[in-house]
N, CA, C and O of each residue as an XYZ file, in Angstrom:
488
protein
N      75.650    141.946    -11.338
C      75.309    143.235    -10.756
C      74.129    143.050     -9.806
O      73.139    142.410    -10.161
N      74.221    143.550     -8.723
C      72.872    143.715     -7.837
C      72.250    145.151     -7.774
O      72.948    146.152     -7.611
N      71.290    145.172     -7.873
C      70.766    146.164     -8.029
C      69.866    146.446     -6.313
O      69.394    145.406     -5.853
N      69.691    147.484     -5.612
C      68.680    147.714     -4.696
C      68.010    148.876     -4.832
O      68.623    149.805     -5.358
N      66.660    149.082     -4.408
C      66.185    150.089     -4.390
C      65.352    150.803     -3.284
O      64.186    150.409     -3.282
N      65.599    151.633     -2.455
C      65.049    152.210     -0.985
C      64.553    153.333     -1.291
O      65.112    154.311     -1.787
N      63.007    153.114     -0.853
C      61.880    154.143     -0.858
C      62.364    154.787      0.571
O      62.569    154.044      1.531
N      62.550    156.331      0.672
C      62.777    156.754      1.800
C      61.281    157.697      1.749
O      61.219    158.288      0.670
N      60.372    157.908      2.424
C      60.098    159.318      3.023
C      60.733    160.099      3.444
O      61.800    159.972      4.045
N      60.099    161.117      3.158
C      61.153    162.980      2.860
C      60.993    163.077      4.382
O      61.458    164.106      4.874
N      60.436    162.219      5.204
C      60.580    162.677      7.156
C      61.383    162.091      7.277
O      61.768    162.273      8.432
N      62.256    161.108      6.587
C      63.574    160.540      7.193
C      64.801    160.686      6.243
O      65.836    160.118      6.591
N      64.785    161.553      4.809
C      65.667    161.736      4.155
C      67.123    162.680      4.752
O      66.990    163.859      5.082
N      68.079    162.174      4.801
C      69.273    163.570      5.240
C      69.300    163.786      3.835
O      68.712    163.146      2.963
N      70.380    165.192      3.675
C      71.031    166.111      2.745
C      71.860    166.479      3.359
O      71.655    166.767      4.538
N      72.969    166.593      2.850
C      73.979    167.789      3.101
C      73.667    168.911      3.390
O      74.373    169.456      4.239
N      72.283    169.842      2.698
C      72.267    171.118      3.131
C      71.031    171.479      4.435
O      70.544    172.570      4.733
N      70.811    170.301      4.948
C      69.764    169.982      6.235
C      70.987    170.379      7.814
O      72.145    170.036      8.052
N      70.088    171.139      8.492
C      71.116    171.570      9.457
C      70.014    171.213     10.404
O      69.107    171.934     10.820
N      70.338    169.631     10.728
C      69.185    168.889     11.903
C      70.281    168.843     13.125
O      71.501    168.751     12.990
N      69.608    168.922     14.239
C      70.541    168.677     15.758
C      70.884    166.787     15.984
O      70.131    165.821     15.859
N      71.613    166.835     16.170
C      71.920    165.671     15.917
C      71.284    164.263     16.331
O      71.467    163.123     15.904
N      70.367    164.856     17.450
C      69.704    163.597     17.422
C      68.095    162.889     16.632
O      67.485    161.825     16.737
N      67.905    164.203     15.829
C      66.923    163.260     14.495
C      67.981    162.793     13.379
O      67.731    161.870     12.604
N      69.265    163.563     13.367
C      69.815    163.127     12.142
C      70.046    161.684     12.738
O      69.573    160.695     12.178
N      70.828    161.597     13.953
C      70.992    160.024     14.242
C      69.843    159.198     13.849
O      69.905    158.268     13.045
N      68.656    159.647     14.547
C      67.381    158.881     14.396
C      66.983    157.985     12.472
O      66.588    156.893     12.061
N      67.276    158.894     12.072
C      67.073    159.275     10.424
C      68.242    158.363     10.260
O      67.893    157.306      9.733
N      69.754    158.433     10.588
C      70.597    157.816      9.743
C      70.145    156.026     10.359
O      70.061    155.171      9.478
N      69.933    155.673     11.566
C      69.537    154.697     11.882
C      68.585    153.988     10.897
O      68.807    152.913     10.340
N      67.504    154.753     10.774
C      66.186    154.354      9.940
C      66.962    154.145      8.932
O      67.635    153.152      9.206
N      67.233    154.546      7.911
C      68.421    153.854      6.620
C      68.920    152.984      6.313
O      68.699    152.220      5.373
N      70.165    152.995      7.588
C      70.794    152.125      7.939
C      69.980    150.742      8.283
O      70.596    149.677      8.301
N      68.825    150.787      8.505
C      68.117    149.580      9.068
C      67.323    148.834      7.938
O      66.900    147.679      7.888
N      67.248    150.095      6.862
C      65.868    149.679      5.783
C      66.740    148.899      4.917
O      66.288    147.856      4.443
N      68.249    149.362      4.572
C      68.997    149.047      3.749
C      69.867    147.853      4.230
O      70.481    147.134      3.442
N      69.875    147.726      5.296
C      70.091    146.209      6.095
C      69.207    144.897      6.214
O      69.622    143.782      6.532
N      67.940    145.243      5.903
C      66.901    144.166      5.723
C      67.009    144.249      4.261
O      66.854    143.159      3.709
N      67.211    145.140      3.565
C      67.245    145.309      1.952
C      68.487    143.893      1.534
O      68.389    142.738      1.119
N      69.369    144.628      1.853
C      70.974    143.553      1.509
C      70.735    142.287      2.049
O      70.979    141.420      1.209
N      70.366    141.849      3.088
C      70.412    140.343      3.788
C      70.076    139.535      2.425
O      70.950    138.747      2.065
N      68.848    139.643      1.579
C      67.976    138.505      0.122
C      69.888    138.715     -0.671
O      69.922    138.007     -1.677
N      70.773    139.175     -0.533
C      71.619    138.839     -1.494
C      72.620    138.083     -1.489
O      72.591    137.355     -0.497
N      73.931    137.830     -2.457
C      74.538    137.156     -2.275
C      75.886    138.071     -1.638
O      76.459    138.827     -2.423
N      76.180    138.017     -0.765
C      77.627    139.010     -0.397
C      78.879    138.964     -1.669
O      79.336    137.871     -2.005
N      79.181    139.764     -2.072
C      80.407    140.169     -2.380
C      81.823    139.801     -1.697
O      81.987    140.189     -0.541
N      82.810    139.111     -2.304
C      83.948    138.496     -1.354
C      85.045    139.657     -2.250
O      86.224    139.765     -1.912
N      84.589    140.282     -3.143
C      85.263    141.379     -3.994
C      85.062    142.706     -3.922
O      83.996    143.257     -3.647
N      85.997    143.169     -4.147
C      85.862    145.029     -4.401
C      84.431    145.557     -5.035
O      84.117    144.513     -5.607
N      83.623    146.242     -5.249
C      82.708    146.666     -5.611
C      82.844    147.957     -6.170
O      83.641    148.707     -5.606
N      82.088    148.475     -7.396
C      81.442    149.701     -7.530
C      80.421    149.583     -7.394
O      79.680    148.604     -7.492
N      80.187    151.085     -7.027
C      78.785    151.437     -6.562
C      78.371    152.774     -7.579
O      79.084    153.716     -7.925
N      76.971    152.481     -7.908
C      76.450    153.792     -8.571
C      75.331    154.215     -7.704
O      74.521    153.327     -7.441
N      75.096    155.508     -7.152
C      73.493    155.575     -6.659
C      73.061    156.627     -7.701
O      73.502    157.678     -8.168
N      71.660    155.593     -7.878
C      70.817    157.248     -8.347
C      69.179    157.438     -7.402
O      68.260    156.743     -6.967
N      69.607    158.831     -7.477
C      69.203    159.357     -6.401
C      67.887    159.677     -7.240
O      68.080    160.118     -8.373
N      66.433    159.489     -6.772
C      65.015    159.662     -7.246
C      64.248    160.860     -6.572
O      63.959    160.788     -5.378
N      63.919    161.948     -7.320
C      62.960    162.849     -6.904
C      61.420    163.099     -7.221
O      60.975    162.800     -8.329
N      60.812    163.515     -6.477
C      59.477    163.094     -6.795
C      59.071    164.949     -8.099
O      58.026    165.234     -8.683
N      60.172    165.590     -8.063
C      59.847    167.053     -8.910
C      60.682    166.650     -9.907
O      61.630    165.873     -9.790
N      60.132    167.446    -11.334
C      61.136    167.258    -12.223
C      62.592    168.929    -12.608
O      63.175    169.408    -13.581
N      62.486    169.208    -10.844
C      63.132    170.472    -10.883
C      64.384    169.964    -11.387
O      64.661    168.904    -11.948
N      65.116    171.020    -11.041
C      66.981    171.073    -10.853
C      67.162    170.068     -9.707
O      66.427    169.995     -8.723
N      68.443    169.154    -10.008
C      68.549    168.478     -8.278
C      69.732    168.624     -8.502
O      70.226    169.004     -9.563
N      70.471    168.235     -7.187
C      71.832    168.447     -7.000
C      72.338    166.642     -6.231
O      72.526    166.589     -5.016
N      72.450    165.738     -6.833
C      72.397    164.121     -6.205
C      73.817    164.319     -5.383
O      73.659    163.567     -4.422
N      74.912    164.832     -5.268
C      75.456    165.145     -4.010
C      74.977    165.437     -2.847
O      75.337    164.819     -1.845
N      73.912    166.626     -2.802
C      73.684    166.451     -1.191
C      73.109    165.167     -0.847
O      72.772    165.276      0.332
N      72.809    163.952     -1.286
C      72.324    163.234     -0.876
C      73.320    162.170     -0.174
O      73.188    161.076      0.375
N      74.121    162.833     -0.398
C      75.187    161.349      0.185
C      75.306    161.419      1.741
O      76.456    161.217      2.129
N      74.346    161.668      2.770
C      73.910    161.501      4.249
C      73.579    160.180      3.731
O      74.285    159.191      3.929
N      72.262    160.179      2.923
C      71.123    159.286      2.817
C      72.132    158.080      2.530
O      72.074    157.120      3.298
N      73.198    158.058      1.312
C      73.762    156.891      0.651
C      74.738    156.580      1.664
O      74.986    155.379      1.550
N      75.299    157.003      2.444
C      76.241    156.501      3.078
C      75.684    155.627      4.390
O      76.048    154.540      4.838
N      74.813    156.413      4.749
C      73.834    155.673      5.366
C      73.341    154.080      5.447
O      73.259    153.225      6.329
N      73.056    154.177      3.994
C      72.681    152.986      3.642
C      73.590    151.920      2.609
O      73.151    150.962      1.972
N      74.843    152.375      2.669
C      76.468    151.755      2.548
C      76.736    151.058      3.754
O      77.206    149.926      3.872
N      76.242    152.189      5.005
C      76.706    151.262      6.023
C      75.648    149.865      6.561
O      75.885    148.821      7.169
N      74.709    150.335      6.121
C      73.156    149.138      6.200
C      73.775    147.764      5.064
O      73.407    146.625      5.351
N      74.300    147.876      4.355
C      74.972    147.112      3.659
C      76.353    146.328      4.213
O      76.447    145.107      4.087
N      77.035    146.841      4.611
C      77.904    146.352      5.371
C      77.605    145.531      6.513
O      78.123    144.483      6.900
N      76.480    146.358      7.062
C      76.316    145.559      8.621
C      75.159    144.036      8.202
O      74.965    143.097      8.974
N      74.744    144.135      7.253
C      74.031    142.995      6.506
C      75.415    141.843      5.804
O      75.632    140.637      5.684
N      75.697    142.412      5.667
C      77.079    141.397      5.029
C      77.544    141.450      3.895
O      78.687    141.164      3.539
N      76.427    141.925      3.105
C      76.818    142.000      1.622
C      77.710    142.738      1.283
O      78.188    142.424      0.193
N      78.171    143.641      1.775
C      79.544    143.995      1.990
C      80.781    143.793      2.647
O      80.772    143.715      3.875
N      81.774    143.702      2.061
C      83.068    143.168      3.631
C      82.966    144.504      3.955
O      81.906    144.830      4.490
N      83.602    145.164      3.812
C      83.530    146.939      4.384
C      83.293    147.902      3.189
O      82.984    147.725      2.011
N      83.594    149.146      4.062
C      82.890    150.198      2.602
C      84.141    151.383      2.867
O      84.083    152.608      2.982
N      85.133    150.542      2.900
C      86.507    151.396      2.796
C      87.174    151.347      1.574
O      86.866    150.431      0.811
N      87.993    152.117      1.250
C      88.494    152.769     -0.392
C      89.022    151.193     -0.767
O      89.301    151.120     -1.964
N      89.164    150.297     -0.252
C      90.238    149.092     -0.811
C      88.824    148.072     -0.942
O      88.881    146.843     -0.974
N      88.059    148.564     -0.983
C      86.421    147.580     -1.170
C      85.265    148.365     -1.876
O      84.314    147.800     -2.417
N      85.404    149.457     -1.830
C      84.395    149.962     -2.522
C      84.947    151.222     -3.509
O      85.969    151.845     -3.220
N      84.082    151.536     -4.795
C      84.758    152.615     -5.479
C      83.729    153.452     -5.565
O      82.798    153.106     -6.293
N      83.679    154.208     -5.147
C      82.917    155.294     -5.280
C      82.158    155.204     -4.196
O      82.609    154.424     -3.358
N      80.393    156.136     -3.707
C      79.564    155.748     -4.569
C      79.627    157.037     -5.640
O      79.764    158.211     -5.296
N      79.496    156.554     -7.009
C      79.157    157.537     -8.011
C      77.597    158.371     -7.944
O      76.591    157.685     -8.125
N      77.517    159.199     -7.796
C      76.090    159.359     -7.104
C      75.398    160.536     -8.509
O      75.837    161.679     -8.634
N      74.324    159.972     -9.405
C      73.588    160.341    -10.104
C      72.288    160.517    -10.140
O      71.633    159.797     -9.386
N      71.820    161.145    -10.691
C      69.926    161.977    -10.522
C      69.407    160.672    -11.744
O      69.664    160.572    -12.944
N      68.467    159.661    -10.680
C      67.941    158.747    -11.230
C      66.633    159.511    -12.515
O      66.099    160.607    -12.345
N      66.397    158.658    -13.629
C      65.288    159.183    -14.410
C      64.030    158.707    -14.395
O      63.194    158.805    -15.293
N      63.891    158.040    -13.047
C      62.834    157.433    -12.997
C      62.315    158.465    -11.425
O      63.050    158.551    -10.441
N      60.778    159.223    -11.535
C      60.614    159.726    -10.463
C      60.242    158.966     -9.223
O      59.483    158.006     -9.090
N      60.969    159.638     -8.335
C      60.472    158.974     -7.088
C      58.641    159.852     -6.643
O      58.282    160.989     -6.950
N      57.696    158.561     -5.699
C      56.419    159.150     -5.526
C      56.731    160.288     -4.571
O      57.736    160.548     -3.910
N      55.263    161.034     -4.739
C      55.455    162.151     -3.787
C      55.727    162.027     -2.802
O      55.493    160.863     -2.475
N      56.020    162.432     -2.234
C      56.450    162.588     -0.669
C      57.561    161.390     -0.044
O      57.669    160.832      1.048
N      58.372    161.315     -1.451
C      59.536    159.996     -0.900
C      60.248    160.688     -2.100
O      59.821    161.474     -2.946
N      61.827    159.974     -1.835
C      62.962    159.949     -2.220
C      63.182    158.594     -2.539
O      62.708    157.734     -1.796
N      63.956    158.220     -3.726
C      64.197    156.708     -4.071
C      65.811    156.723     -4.208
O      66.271    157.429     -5.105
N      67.078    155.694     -3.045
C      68.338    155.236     -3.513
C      68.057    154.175     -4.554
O      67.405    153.151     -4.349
N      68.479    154.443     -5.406
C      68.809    152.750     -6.725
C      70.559    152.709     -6.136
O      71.228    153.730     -6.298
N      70.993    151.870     -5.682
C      72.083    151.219     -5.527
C      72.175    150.352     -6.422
O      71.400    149.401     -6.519
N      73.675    150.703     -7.610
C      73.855    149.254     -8.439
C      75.278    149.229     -8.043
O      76.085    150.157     -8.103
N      75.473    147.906     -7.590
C      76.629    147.426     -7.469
C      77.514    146.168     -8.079
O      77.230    144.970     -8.102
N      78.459    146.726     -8.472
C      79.197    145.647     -9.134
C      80.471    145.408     -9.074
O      81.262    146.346     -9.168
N      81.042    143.697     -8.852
C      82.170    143.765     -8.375
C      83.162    143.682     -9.497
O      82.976    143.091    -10.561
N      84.174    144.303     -9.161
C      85.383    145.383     -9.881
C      86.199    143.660    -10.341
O      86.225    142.667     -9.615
N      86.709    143.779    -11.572
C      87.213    142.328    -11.869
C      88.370    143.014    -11.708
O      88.430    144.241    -11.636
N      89.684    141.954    -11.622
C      90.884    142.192    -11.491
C      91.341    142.851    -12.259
O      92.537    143.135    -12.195
């Protein structure tokens, strides 16, 4: 299993229920995509199918909803891919991501992805 973990600041986090014009969301999905691409390179690539779990880290111990977060995770699915450690992040390579409210808080003023991934045996 590999495990990763990406400290985002809440100035570059997407959500689903964020209605940004598209060019900070680009800006933002870039930044992700880039953190989680220097993240994946230290590993060993996957030549297999994968699951994926994210849990998603908040710095409140409110109500969360770890669906809207899947801007942020897909984001950084594709930062994975373009690093290598993924062959692609299409349904015949990846299962899920299962996306859960991590129990470990993220610090203030950041959001934490835990990406665990593991490849799917025959």
């Amino acid at each position: 299993m590999t495990t990763i973990t990406l400290l985002i600041p809440n100035t570059q986090w997407l959500s689903s229920n964020q209605r940004l014009h598209w060019a900070p969301k680009a800006k933002r999905t870039a930044w992700i995509r880039e953190l989680a691409w220097s993240e994946g390179r230290c590993f060993r690539p996957y030549a297999k199918p994968v699951r994926i779990v994210a849990h998603v880290g908040y710095a409140a111990n409110g109500k969360a909803d770890p669906a809207n977060a899947y801007p942020t995770v897909k984001a950084a699915i594709d930062g994975l891919v373009a690093a290598g450690l993924l062959v692609e992040d299409s349904h015949e390579w990846v299962i899920g991501p299962d996306m859960r409210r991590d129990s470990v808080k993220a610090p203030k003023g950041h959001h934490t992805v835990r990406l665990e991934m593991q490849e799917v045996s025959d």
